[in-house]
C-alpha positions as a Markdown table, in Angstrom:
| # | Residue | x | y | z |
|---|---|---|---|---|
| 1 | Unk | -39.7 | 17.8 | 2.5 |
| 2 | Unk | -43.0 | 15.8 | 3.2 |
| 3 | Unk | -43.5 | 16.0 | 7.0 |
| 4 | Unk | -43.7 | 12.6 | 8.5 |
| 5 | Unk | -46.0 | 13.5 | 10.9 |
| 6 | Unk | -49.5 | 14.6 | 11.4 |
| 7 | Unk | -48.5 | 17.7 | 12.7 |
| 8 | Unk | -46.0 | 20.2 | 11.2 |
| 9 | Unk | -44.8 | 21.1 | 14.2 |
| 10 | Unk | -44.4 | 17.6 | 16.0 |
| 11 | Unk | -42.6 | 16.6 | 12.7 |
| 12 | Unk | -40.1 | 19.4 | 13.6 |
| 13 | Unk | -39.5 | 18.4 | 16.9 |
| 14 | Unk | -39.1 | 15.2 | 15.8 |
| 15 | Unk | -36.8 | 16.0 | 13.0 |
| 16 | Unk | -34.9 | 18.3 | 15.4 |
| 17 | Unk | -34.0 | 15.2 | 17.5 |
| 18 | Unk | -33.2 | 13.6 | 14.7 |
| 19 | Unk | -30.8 | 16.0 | 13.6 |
| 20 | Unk | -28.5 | 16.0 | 17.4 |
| 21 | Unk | -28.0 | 12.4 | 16.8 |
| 22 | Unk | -26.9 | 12.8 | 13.6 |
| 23 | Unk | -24.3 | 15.7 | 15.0 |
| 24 | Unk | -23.5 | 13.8 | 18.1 |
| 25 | Unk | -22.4 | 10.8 | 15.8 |
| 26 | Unk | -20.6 | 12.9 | 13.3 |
| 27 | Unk | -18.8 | 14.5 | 16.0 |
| 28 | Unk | -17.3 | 11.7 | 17.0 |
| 29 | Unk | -16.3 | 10.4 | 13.9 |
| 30 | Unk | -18.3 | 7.5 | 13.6 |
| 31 | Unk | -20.1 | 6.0 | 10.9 |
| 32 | Unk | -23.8 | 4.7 | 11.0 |
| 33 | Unk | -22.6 | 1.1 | 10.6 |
| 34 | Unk | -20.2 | 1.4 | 13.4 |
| 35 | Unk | -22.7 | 3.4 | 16.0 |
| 36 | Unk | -25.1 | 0.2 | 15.0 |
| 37 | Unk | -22.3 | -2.4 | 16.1 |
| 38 | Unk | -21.6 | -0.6 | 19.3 |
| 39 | Unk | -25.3 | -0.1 | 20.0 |
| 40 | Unk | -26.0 | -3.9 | 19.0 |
| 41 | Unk | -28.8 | -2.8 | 16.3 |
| 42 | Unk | -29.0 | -3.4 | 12.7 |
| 43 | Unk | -27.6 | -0.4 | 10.5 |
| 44 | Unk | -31.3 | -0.1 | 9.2 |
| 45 | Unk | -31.9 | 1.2 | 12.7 |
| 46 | Unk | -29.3 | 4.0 | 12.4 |
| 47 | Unk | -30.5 | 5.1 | 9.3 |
| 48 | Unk | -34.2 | 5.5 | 10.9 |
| 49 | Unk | -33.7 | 7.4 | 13.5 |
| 50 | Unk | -31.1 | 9.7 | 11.9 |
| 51 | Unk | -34.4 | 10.4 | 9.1 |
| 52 | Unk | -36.5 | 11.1 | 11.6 |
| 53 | Unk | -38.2 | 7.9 | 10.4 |
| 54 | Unk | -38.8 | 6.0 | 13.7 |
| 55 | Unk | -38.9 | 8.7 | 17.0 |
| 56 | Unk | -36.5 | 7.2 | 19.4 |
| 57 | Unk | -37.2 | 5.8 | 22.5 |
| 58 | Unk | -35.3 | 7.2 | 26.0 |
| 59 | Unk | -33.4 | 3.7 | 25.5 |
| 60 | Unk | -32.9 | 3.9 | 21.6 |
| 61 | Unk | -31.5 | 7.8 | 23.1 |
| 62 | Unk | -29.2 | 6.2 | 26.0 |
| 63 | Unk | -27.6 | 3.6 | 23.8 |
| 64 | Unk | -26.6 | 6.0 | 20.9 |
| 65 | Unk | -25.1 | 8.6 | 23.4 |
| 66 | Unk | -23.0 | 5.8 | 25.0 |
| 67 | Unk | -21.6 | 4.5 | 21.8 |
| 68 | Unk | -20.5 | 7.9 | 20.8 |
| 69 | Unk | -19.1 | 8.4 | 23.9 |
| 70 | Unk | -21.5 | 11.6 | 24.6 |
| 71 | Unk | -23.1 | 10.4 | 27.8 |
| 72 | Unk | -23.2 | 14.3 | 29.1 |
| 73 | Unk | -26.2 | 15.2 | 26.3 |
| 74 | Unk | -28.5 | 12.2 | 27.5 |
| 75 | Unk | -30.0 | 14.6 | 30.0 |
| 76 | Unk | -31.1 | 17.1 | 27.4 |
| 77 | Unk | -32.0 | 14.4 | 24.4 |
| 78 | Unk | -34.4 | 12.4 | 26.9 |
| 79 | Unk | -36.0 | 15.8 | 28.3 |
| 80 | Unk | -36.4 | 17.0 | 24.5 |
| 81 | Unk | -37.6 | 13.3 | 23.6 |
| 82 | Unk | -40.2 | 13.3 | 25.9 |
| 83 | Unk | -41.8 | 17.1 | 25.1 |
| 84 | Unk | -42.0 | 15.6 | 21.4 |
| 85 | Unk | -43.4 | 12.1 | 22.8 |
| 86 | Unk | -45.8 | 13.2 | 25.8 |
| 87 | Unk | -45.8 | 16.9 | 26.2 |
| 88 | Unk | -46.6 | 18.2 | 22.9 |
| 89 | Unk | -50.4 | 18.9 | 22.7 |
| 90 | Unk | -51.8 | 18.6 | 19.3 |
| 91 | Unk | -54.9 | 21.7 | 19.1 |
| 92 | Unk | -57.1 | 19.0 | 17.5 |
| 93 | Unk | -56.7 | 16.5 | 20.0 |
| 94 | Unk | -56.8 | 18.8 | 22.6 |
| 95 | Unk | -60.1 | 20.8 | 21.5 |
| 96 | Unk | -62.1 | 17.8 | 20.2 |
| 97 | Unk | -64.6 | 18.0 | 23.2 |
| 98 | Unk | -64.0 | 22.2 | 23.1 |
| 99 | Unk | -61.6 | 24.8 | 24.7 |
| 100 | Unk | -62.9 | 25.0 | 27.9 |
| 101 | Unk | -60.3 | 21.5 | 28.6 |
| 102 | Unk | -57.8 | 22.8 | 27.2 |
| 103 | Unk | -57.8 | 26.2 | 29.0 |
| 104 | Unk | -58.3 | 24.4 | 32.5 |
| 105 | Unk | -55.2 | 22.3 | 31.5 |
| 106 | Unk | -53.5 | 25.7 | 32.1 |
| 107 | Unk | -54.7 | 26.2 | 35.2 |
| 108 | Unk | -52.3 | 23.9 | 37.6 |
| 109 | Unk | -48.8 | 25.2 | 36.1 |
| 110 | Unk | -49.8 | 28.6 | 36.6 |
| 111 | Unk | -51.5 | 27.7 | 40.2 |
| 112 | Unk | -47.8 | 26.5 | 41.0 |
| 113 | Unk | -45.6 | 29.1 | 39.3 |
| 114 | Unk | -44.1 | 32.3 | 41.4 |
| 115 | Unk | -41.9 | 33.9 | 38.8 |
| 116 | Unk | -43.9 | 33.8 | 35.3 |
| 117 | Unk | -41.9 | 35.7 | 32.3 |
| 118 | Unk | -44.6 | 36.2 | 29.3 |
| 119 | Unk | -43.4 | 37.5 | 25.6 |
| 120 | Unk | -46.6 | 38.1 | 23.3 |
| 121 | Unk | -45.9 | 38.6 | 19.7 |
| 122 | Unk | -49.9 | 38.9 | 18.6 |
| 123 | Unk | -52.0 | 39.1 | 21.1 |
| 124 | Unk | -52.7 | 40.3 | 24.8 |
| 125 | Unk | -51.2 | 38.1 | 27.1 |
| 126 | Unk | -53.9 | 35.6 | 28.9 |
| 127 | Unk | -53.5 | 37.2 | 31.9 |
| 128 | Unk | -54.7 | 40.2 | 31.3 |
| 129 | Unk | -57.1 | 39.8 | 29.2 |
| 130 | Unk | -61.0 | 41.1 | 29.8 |
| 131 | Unk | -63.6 | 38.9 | 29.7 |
| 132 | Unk | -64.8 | 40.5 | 26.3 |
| 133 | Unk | -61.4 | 39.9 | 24.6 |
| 134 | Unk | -60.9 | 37.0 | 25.8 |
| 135 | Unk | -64.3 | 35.7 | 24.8 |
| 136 | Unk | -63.6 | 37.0 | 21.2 |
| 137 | Unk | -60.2 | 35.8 | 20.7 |
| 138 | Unk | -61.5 | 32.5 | 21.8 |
| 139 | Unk | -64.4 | 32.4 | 19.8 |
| 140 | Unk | -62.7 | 33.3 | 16.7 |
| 141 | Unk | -60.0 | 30.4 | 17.4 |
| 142 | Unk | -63.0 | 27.8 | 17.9 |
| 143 | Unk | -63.7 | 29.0 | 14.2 |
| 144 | Unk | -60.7 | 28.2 | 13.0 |
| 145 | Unk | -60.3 | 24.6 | 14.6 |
| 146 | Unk | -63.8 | 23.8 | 13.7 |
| 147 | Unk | -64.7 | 23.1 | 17.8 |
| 148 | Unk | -67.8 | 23.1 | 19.7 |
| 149 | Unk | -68.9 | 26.0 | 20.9 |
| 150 | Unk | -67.8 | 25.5 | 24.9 |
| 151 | Unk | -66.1 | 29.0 | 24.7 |
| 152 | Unk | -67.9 | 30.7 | 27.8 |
| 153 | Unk | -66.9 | 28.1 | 29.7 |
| 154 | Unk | -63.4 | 27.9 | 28.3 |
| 155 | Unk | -63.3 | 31.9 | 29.1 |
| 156 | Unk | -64.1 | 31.6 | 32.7 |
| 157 | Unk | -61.3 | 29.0 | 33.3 |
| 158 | Unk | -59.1 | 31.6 | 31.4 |
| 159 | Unk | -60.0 | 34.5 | 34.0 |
| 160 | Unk | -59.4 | 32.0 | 36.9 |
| 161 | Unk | -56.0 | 31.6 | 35.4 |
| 162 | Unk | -55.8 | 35.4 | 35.1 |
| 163 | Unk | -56.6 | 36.2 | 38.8 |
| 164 | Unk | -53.4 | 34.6 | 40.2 |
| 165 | Unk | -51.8 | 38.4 | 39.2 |
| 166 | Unk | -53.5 | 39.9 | 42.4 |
| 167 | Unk | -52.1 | 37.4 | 44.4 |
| 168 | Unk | -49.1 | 37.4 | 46.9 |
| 169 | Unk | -46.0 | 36.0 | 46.7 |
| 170 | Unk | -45.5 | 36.1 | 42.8 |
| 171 | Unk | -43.9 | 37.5 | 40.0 |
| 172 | Unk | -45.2 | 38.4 | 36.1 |
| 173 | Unk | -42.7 | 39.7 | 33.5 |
| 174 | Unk | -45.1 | 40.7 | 30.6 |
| 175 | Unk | -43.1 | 42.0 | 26.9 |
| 176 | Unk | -46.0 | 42.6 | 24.1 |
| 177 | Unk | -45.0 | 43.7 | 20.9 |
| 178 | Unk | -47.0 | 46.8 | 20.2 |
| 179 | Unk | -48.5 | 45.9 | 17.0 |
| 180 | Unk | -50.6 | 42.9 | 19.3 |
| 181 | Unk | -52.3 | 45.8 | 21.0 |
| 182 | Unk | -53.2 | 47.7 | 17.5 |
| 183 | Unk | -54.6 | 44.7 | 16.1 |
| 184 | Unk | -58.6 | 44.8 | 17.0 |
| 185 | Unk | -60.0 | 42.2 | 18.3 |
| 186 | Unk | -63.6 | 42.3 | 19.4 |
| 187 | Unk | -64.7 | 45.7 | 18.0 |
| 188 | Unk | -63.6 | 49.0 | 18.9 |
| 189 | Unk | -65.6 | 49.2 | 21.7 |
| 190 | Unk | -63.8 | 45.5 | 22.9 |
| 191 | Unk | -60.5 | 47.0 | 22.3 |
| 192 | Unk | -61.0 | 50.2 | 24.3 |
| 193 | Unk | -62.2 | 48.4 | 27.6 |
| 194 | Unk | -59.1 | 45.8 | 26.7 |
| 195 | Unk | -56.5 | 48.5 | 26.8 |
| 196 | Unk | -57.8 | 50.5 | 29.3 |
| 197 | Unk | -57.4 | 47.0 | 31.6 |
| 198 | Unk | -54.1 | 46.9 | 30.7 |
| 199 | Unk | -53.4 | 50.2 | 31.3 |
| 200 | Unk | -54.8 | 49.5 | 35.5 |
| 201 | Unk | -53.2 | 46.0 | 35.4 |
| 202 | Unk | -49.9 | 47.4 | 34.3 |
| 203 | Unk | -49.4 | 49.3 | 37.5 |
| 204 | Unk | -49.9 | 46.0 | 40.0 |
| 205 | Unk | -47.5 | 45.4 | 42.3 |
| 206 | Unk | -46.2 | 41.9 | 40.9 |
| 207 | Unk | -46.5 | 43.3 | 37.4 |
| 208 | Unk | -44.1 | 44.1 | 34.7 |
| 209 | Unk | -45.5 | 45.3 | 31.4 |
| 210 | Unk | -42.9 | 46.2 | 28.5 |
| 211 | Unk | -44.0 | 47.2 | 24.7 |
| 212 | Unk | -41.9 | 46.9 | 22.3 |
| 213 | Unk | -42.2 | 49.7 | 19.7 |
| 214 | Unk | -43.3 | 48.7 | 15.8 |
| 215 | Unk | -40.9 | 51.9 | 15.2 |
| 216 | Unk | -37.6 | 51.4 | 14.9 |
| 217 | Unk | -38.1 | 47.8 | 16.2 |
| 218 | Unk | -34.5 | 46.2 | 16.3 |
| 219 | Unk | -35.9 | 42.5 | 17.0 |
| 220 | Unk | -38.0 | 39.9 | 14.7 |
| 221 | Unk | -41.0 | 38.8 | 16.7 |
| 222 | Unk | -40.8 | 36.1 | 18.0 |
| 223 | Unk | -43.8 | 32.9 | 18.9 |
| 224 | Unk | -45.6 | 33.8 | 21.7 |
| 225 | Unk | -44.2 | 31.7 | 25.0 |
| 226 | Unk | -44.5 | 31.6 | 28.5 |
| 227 | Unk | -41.4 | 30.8 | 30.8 |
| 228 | Unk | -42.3 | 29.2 | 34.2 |
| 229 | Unk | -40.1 | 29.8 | 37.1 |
| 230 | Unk | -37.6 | 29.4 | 34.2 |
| 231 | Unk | -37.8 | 26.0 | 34.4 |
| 232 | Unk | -40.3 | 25.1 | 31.7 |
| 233 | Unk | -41.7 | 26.7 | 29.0 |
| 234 | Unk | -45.1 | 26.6 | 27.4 |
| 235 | Unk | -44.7 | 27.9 | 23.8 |
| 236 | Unk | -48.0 | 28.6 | 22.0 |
| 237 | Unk | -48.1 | 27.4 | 17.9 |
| 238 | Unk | -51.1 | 27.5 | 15.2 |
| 239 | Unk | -51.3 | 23.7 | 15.3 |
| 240 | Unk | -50.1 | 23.1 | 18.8 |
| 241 | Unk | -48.9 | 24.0 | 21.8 |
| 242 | Unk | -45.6 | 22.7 | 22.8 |
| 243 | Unk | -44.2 | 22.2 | 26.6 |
| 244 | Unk | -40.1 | 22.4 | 26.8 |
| 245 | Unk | -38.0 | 21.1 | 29.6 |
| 246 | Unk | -35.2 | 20.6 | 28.2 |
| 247 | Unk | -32.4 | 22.4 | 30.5 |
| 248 | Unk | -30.1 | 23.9 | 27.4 |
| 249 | Unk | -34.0 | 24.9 | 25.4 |
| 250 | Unk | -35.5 | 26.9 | 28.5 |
| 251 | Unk | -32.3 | 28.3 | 29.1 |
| 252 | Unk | -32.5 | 29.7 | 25.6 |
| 253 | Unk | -36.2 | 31.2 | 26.0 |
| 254 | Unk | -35.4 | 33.3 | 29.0 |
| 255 | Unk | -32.1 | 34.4 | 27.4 |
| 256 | Unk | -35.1 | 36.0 | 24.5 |
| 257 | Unk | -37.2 | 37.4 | 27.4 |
| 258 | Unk | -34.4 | 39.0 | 28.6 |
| 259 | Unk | -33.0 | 40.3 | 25.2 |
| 260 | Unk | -36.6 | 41.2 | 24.0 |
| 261 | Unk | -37.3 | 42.8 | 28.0 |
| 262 | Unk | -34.3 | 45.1 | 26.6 |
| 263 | Unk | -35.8 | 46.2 | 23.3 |
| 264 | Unk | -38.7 | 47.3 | 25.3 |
| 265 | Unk | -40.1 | 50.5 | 26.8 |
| 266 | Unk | -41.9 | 50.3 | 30.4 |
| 267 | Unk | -43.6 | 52.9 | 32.5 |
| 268 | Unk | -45.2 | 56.5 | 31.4 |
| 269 | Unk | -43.3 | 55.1 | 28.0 |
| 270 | Unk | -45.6 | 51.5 | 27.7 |
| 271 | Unk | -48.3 | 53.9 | 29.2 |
| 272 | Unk | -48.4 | 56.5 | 26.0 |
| 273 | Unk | -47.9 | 53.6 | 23.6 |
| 274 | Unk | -50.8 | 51.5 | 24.7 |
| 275 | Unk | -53.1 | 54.9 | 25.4 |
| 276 | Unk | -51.9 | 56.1 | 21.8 |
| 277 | Unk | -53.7 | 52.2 | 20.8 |
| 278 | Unk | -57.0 | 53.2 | 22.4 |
| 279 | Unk | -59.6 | 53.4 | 19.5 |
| 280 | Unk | -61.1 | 56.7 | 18.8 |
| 281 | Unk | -64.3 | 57.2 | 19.4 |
């Protein structure tokens, strides 16, 4: 199917929405023509928003809920509505005038956050990350976009983000898969001062650092996301990054934390797996 919008992944979320409305009128045994007449629009309409045609607006949202008599999933519609309409960050919009905006837009929800649960699928988690990884898996991402090259500056906002794991008062759930620590970023000699971070940072107080084992891996990786005091969720995408809200969505990313915190191995365990990544020298 030819996506509708410029991104693939805002034409999903779009389409996603799409698809509940269609559900919510099926379930109640309507047809498009008669959700129009109760709603007061032209069938046209209906047939728009159920394609994924025209986004709907919160009202468009409202008025379809009432006529199917399915006023209890306005809430989560509206919240879902507005990620697609206002919280999802294209990377190109974003990154037109460089990282460094984008990685300070990170900044506040972390600044405000006390319980942060992390599951990285490819790479070390912001947080702990050197200045030397960070620097290279930045760098190599401004090549991909085709950005300017801010990324020192885009680094150092990363790190200030990163120091809020020393501080007080706070939580950090970290789960990496362990084929995000074998895959070398930087050069050996990156790598080796990456791990050996990890292996100090892992033993913080606030900190919680799980692999999960390529061997005998139960679980399909998943994207990489970050839940925030499980009320929101930042999940990070090639084209984008998307920002959920929606009550039933986050509920559903810290139910995989906690299923993919299971698969994992902490302690001496994590320890021996992330020493075993070390490059040799």
């Amino acid at each position: 199917m030819q996506p509708s919008y410029p991104s693939p992944a805002l034409d999903a979320a779009r389409r996603a929405i799409a698809g509940q409305l269609q559900e919510i009128r099926r379930d109640a045994g309507l047809t498009g023509r008669e959700v129009a007449k109760r709603a007061g629009w032209l069938p046209s309409k209906v047939s728009r928003l159920q394609s994924a045609t025209t986004p709907p607006s919160d009202a468009d949202i409202r008025a379809w809920c009432t006529a199917c008599d399915a006023e209890e999933r306005i809430p989560d519609l509206l919240a879902a509505n507005r990620t697609a309409d206002s919280m999802y960050l294209e990377w190109r919009r974003v990154q037109r005038t460089g990282l460094r905006r984008l990685q300070e837009s990170r900044i506040p929800p972390h600044v405000q956050t006390t319980q942060l649960r992390v599951y990285s699928s490819t790479v070390i988690p912001g947080h702990l990350q050197t200045r030397s990884y960070a620097t290279a898996l930045l760098r190599s991402v401004a090549s991909v976009h085709g950005t300017r090259d801010d990324v020192d500056e885009a680094v150092s906002a990363r790190l200030v983000r990163a120091a809020i794991i020393t501080e007080p008062g706070r939580t950090f759930a970290f789960v990496v898969e362990e084929s995000a620590l074998r895959r070398h970023i930087g050069g050996s000699d990156v790598m080796t001062e990456q791990l050996l971070h990890l292996l100090d940072a892992g033993r913080y107080p606030a900190v919680s650092l799980g692999v999960i084992p390529s061997v005998g891996a139960a679980r399909w990786p998943l994207e990489t996301f970050t839940v925030y005091d499980d009320e929101k969720v930042f999940v990070e995408l090639l084209t984008a990054a998307l920002t959920i809200t929606a009550p039933t969505e986050v509920a559903k990313y810290v139910t995989a934390h906690v299923e993919m915190t299971q698969a994992a191995v902490f302690g001496q365990d994590a320890y021996r797996i992330i020493a075993s990544a070390i490059p040799a020298s």
